[in-house]
PASEBA-1860 file (N, C-alpha, C; in nm, 3 decimals):
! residues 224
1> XXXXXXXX> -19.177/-16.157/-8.827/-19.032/-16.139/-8.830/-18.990/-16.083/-8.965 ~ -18.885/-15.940/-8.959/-18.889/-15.909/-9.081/-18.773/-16.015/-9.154 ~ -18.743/-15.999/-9.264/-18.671/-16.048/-9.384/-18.537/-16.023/-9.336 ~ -18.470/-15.904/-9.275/-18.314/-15.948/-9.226/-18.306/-16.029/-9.099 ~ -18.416/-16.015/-9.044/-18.427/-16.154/-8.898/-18.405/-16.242/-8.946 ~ -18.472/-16.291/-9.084/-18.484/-16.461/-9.096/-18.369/-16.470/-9.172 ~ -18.277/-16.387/-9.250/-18.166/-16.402/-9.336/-18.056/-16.396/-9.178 ~ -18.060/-16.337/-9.089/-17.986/-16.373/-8.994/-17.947/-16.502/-8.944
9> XXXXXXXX> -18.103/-16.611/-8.924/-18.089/-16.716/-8.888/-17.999/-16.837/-9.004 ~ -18.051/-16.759/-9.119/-17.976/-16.870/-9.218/-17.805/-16.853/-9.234 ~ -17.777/-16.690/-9.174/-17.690/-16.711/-9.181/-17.584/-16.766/-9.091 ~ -17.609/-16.792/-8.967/-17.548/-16.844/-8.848/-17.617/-17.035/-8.837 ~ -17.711/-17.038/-8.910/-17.759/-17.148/-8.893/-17.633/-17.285/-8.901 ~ -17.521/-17.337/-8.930/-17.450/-17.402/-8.951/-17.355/-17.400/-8.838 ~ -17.356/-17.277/-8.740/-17.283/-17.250/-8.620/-17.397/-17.231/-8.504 ~ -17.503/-17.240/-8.539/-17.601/-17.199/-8.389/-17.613/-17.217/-8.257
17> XXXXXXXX> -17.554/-17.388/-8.309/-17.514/-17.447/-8.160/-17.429/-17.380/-8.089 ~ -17.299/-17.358/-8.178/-17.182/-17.282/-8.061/-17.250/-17.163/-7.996 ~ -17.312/-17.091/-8.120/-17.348/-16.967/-8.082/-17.457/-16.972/-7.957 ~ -17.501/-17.094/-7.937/-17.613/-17.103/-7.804/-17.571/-17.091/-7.694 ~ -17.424/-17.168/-7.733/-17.317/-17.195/-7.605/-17.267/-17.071/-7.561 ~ -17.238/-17.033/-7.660/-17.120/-16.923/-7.650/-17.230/-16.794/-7.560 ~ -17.343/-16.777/-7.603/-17.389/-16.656/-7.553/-17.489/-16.665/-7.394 ~ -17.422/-16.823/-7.380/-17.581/-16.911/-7.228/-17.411/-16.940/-7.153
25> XXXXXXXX> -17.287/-16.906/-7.200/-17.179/-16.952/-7.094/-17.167/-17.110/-7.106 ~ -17.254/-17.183/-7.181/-17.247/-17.330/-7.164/-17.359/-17.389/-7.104 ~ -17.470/-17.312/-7.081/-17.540/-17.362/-6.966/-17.709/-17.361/-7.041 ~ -17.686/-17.375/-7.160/-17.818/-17.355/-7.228/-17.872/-17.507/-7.275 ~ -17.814/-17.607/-7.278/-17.865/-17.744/-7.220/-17.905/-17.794/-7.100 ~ -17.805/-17.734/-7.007/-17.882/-17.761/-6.858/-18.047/-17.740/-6.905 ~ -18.083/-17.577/-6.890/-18.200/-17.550/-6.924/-18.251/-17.583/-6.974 ~ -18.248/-17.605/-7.122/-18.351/-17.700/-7.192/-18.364/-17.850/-7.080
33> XXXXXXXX> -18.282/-17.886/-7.041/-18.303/-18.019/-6.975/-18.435/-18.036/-6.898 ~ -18.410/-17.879/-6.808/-18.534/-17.868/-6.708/-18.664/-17.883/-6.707 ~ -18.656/-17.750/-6.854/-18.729/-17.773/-6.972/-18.810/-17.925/-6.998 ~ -18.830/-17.947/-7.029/-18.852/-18.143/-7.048/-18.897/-18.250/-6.984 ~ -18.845/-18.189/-6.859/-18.839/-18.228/-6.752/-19.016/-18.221/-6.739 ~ -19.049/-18.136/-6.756/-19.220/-18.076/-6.723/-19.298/-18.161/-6.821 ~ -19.239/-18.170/-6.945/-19.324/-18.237/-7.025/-19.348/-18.408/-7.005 ~ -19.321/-18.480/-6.820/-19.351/-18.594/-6.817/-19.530/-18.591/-6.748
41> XXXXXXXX> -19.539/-18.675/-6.738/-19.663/-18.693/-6.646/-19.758/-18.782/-6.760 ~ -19.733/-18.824/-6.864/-19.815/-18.914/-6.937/-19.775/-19.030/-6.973 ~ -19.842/-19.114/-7.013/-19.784/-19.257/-7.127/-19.758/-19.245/-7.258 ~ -19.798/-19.127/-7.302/-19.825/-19.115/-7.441/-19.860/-18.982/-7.441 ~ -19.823/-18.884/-7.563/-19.819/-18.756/-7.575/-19.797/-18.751/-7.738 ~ -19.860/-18.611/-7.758/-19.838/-18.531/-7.924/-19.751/-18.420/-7.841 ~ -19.626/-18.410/-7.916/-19.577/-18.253/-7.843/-19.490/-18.228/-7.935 ~ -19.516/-18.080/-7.953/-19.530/-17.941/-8.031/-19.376/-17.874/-7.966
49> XXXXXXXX> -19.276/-17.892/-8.071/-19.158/-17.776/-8.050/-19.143/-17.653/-8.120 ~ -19.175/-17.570/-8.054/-19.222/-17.440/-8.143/-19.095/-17.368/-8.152 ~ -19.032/-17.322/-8.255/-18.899/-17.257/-8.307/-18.829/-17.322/-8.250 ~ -18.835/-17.498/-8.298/-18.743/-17.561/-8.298/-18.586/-17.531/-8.318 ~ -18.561/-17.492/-8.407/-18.404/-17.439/-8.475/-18.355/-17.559/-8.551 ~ -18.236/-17.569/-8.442/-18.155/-17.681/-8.523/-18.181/-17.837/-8.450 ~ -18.325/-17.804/-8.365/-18.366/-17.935/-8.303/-18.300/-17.978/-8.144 ~ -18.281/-17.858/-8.059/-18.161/-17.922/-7.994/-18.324/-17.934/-7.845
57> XXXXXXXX> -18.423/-17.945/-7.813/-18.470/-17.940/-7.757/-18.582/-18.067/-7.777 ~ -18.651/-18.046/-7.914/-18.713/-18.215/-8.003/-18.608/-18.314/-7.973 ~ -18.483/-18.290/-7.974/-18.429/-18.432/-7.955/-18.434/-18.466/-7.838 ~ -18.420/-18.347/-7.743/-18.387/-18.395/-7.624/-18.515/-18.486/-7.529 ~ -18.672/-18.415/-7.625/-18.763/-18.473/-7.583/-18.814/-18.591/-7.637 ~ -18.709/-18.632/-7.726/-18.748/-18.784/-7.880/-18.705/-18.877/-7.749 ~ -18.570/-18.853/-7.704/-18.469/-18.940/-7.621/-18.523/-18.943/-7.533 ~ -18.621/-18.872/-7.431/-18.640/-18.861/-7.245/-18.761/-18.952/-7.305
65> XXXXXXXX> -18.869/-18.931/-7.382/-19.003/-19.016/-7.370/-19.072/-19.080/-7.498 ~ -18.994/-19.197/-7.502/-18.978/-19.265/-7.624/-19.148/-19.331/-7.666 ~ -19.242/-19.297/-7.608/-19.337/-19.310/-7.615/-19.458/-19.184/-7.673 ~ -19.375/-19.060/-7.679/-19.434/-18.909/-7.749/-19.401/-18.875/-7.877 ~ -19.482/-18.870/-7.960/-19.444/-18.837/-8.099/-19.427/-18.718/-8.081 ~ -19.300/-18.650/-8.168/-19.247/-18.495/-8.139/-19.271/-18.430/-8.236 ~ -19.293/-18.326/-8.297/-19.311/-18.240/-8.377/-19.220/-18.127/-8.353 ~ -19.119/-18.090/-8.453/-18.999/-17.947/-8.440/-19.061/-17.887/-8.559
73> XXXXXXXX> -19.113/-17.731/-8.518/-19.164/-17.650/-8.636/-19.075/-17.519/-8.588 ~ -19.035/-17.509/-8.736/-18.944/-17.354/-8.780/-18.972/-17.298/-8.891 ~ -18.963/-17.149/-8.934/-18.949/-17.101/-9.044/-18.871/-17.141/-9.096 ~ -18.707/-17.152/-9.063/-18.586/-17.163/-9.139/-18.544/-17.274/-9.190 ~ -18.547/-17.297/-9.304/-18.552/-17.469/-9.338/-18.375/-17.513/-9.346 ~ -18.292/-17.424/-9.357/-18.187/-17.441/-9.327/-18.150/-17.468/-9.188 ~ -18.202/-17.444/-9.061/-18.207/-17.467/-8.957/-18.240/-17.620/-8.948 ~ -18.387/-17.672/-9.010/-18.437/-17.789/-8.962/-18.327/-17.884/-9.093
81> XXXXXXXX> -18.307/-17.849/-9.157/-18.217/-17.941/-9.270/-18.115/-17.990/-9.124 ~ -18.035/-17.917/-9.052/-17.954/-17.974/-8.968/-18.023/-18.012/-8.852 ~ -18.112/-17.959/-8.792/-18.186/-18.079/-8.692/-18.244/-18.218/-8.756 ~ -18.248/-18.247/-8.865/-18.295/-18.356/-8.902/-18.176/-18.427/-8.934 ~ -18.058/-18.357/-8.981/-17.933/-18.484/-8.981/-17.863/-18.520/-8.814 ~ -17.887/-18.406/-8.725/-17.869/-18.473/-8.565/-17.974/-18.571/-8.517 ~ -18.146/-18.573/-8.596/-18.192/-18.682/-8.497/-18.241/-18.775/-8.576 ~ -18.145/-18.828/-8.688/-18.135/-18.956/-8.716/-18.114/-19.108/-8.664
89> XXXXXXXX> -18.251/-19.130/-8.707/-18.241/-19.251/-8.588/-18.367/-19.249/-8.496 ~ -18.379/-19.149/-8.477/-18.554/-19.139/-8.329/-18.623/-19.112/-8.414 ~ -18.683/-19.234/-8.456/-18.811/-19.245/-8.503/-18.964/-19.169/-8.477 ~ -18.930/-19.107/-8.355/-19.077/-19.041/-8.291/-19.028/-18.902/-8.301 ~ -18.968/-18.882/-8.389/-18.977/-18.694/-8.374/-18.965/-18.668/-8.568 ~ -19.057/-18.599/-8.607/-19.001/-18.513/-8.704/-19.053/-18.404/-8.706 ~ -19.004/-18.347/-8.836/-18.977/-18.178/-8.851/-19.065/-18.106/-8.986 ~ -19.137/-17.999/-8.954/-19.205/-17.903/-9.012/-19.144/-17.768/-9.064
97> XXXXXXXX> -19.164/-17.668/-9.163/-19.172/-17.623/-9.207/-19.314/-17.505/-9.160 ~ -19.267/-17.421/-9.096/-19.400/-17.334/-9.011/-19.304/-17.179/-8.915 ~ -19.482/-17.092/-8.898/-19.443/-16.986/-8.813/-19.551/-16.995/-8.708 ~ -19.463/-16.968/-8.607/-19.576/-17.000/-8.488/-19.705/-16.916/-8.490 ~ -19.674/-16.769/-8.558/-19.750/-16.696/-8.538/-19.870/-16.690/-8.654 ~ -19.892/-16.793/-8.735/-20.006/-16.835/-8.850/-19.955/-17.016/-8.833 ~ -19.993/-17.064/-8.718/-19.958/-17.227/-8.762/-20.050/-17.267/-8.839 ~ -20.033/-17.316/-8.902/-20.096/-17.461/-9.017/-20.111/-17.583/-8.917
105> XXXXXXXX> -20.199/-17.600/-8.816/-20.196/-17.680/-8.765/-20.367/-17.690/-8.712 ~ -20.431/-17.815/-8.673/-20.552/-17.807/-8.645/-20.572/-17.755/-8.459 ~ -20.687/-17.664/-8.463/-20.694/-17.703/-8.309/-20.704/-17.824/-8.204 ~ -20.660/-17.813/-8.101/-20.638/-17.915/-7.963/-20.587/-18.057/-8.032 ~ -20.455/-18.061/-8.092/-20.414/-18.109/-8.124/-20.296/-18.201/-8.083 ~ -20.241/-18.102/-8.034/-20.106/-18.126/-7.879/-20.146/-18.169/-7.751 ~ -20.062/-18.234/-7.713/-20.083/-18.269/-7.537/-19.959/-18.151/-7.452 ~ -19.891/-18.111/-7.539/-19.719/-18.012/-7.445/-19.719/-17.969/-7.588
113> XXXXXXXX> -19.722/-17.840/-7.565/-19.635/-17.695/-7.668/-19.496/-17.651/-7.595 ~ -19.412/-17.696/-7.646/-19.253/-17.623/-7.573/-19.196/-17.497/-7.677 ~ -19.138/-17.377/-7.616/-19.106/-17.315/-7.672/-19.025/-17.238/-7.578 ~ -18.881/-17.273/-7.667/-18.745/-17.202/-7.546/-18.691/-17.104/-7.661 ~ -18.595/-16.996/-7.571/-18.515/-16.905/-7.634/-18.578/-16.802/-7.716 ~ -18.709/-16.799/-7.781/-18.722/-16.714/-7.942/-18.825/-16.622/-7.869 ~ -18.911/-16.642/-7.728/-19.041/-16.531/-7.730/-18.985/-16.351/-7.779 ~ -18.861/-16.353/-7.761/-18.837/-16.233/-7.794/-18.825/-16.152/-7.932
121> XXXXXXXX> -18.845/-16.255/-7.993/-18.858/-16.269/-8.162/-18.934/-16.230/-8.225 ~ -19.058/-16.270/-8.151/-19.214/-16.242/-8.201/-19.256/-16.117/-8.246 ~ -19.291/-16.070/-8.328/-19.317/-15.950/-8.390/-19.528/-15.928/-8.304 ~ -19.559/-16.015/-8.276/-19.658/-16.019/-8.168/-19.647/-16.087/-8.102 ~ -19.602/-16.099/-8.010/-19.638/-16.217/-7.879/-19.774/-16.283/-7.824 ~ -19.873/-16.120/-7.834/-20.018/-16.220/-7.823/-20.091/-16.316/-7.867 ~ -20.081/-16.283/-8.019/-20.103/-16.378/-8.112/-20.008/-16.491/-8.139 ~ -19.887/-16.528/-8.106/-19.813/-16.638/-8.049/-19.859/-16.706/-7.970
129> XXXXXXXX> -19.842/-16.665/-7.858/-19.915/-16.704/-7.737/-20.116/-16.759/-7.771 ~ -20.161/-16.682/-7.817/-20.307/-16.762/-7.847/-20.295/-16.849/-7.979 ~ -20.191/-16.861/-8.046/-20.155/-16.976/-8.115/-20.086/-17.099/-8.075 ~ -20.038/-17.067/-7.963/-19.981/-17.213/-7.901/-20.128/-17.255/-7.868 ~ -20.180/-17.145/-7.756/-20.262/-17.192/-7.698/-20.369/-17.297/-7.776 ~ -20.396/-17.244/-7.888/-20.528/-17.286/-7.979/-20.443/-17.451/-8.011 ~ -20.353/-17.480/-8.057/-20.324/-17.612/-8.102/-20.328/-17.686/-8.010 ~ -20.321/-17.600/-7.852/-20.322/-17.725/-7.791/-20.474/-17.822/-7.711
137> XXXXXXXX> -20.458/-17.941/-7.719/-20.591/-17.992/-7.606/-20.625/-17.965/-7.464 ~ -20.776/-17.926/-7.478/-20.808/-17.913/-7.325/-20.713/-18.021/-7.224 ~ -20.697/-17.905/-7.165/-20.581/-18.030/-7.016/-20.420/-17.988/-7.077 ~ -20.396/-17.985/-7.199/-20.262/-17.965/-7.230/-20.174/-17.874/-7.161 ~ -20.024/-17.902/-7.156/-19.926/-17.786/-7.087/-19.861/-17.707/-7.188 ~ -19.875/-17.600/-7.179/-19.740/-17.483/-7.235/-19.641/-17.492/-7.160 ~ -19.510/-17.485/-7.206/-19.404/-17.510/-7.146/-19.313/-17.376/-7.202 ~ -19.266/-17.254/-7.170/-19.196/-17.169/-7.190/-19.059/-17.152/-7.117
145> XXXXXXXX> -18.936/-17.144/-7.216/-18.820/-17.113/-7.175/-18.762/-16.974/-7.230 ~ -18.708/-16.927/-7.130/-18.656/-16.790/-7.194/-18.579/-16.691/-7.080 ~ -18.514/-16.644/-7.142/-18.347/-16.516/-7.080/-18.454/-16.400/-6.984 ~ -18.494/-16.369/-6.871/-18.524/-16.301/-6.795/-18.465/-16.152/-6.859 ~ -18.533/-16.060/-6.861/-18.520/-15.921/-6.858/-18.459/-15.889/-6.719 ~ -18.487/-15.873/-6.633/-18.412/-15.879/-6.524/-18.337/-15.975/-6.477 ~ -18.231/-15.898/-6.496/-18.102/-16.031/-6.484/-18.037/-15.977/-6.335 ~ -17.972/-16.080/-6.267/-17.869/-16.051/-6.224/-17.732/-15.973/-6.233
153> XXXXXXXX> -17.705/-15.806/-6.183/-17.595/-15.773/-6.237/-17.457/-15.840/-6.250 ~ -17.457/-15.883/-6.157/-17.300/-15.979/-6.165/-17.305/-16.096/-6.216 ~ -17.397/-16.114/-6.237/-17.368/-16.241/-6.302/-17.442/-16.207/-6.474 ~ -17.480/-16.087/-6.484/-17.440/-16.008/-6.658/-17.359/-15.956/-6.676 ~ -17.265/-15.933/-6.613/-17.168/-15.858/-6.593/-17.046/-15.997/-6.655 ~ -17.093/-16.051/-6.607/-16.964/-16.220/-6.612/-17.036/-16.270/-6.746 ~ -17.178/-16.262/-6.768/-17.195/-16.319/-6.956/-17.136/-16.224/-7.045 ~ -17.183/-16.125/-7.035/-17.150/-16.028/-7.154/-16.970/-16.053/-7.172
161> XXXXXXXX> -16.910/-16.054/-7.088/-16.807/-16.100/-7.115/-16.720/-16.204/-7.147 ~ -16.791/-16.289/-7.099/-16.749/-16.411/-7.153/-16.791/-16.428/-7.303 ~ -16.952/-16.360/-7.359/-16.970/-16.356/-7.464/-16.831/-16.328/-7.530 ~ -16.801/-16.213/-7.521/-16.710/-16.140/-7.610/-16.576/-16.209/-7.623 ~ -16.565/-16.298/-7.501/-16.434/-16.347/-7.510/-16.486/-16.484/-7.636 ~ -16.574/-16.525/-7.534/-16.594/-16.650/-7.672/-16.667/-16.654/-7.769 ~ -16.713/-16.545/-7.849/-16.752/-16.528/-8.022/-16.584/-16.526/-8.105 ~ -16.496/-16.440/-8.003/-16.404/-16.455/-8.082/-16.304/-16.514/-8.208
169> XXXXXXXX> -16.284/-16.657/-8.099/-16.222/-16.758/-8.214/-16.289/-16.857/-8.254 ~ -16.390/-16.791/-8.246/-16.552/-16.917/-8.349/-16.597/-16.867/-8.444 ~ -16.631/-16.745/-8.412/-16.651/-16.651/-8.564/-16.603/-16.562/-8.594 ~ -16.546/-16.520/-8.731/-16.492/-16.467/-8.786/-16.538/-16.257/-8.751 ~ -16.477/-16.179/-8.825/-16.512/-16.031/-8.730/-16.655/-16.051/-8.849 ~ -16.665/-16.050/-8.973/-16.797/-16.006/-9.010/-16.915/-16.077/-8.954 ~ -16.914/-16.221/-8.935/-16.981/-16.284/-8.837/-17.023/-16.262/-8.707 ~ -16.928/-16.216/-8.618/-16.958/-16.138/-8.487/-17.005/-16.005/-8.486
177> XXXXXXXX> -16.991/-15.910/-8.639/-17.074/-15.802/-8.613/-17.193/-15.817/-8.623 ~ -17.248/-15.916/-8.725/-17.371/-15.976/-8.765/-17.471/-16.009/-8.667 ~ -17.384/-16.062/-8.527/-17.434/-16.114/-8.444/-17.470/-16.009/-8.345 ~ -17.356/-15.914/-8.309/-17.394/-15.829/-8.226/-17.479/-15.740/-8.272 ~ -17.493/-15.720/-8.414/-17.641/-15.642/-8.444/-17.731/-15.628/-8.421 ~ -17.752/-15.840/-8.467/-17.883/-15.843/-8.399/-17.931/-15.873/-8.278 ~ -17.825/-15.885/-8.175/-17.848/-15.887/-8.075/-17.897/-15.769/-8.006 ~ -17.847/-15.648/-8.043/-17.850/-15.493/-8.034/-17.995/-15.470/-8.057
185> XXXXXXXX> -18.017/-15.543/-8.173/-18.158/-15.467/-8.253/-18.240/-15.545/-8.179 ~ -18.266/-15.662/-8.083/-18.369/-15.702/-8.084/-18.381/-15.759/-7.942 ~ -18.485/-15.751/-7.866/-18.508/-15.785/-7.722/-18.490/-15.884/-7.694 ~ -18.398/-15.948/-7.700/-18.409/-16.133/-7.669/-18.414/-16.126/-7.526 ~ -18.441/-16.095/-7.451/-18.449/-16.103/-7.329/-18.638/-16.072/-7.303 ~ -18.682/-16.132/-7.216/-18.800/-16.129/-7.175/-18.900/-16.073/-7.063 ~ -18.961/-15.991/-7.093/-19.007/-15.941/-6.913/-19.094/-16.034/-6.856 ~ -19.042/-16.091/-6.779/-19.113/-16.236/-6.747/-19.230/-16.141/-6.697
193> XXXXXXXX> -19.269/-16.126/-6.612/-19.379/-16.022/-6.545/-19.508/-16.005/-6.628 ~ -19.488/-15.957/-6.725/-19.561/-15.860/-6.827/-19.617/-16.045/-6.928 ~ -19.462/-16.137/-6.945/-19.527/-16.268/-6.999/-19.635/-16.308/-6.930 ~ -19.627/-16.348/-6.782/-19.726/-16.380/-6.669/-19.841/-16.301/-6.674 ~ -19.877/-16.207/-6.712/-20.009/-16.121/-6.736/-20.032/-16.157/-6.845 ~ -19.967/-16.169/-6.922/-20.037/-16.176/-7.070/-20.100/-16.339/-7.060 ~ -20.024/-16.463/-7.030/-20.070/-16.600/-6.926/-20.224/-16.569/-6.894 ~ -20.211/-16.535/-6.801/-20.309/-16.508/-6.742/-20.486/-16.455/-6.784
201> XXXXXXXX> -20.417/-16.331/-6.857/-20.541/-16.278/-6.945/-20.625/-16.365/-7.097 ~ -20.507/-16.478/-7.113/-20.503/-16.604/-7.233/-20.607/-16.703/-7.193 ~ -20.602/-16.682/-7.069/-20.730/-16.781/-6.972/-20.650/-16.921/-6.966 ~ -20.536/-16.921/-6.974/-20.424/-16.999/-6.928/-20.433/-17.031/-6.761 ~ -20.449/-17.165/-6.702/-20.423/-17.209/-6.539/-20.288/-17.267/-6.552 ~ -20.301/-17.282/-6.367/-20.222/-17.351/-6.298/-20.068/-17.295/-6.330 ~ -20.085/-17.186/-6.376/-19.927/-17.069/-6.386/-19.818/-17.074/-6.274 ~ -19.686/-17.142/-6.333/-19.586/-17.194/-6.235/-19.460/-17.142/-6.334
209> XXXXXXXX> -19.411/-17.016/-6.231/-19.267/-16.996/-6.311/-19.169/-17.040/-6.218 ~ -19.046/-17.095/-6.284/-18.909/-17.121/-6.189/-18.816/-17.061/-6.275 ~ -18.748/-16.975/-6.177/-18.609/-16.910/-6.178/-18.472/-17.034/-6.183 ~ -18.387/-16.964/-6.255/-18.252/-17.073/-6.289/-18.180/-16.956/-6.284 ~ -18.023/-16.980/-6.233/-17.906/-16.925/-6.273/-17.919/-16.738/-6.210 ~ -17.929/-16.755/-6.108/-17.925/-16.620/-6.019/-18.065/-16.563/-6.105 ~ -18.192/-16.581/-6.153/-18.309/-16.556/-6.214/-18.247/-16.505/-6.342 ~ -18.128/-16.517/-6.403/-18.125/-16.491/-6.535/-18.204/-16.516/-6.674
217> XXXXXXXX> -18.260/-16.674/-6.594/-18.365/-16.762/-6.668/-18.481/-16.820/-6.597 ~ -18.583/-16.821/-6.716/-18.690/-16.900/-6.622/-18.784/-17.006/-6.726 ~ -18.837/-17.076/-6.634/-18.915/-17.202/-6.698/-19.061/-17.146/-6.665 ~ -19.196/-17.129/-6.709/-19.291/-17.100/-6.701/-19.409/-17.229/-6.777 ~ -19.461/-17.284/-6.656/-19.566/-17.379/-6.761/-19.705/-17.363/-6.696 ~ -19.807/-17.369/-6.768/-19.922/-17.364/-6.753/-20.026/-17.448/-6.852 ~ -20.148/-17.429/-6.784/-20.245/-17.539/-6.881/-20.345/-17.507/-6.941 ~ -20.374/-17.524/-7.043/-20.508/-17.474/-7.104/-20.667/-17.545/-7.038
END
């Protein structure tokens, strides 16, 4: 990620949440919810939140399985400075200082790697992707969330606008150009398709994607 990417995040970092809201219509907790949802099936778990942010996904998994120690890793330490004053109190989650794409972390280490919203970020995705893979333990799940490249027209037709209506009176105009820049400059949207091959060729099983929200979004988990 170059150097105005990550000065981007620090600079919205204190508003991110709205800005999650504001650009998912409201509906970007549902998803993470779903999200989470995948990461049950044990008594006990190590699990890996990869571009945590401001933590809004580690918490949600501190609170569902009070029995999994959580791990939230980000570059942006201004990001995790405020996920760590929201999950005060849950003892089973803390927060790192990391890039997914060189983790500092040992192999098969994890039982669930989650990683929502950022694949579009990645300045390589392969090497992302065989870095989740590597931290995690034989048997472990990848859990991927992320904005479909193929969207629904009418119902992009109804975000993009609602975007615009609601960046308005949340952020200021130099703030919203900031935003639409980098939104401009950078693929946040995902070709799920092309993700699923790359899955696949990772020597990744048991590959299960689900569609949300007219396929605007999808949940993708698989196992090493």
């Amino acid at each position: 990620m170059k150097d105005g990417e990550r000065n981007f995040f620090t600079d919205v970092a204190s508003n991110y949440d709205k800005l999650s809201k504001s650009l998912t219509a409201g509906l970007d907790n549902i998803w993470r919810r779903r999200a989470v949802d995948l990461a049950a099936g044990r008594e006990k778990a190590d699990v890996l939140d990869i571009a945590t942010g401001t933590g809004n996904v580690a918490i949600l998994l501190a609170k569902k399985y009070k029995n999994y120690r959580i791990v939230g890793i980000d570059f942006n330490k201004e990001m995790l400075e405020i996920a760590r004053k929201k999950s005060s109190g849950l003892k089973n989650l803390k927060y790192a200082n990391g890039d997914v794409e060189s983790l500092k972390l040992k192999n098969n280490s994890f039982d669930v790697v989650m990683l929502a919203f950022a694949l579009g970020t990645f300045d390589d995705l392969p090497k992302a992707i065989s870095e989740m893979k590597r931290v995690l333990r034989p048997g472990g799940k990848l859990i991927l969330l992320d904005i479909n490249k193929s969207r629904n027209k009418l119902f992009n037709s109804f975000l993009n606008a609602y975007q615009t209506f609601s960046l308005t009176p949340t952020f200021n105009v130099e703030m919203r150009r900031e935003i639409n820049m980098f939104i401009h400059s950078k693929k946040l949207d995902v070709d799920k398709e092309m993700l699923l091959h790359l899955l696949e060729q990772s020597d990744l099983k048991e590959i299960k994607c689900r569609d949300m929200s007219f396929r605007t979004v999808f949940i993708i988990s698989c196992v090493k």
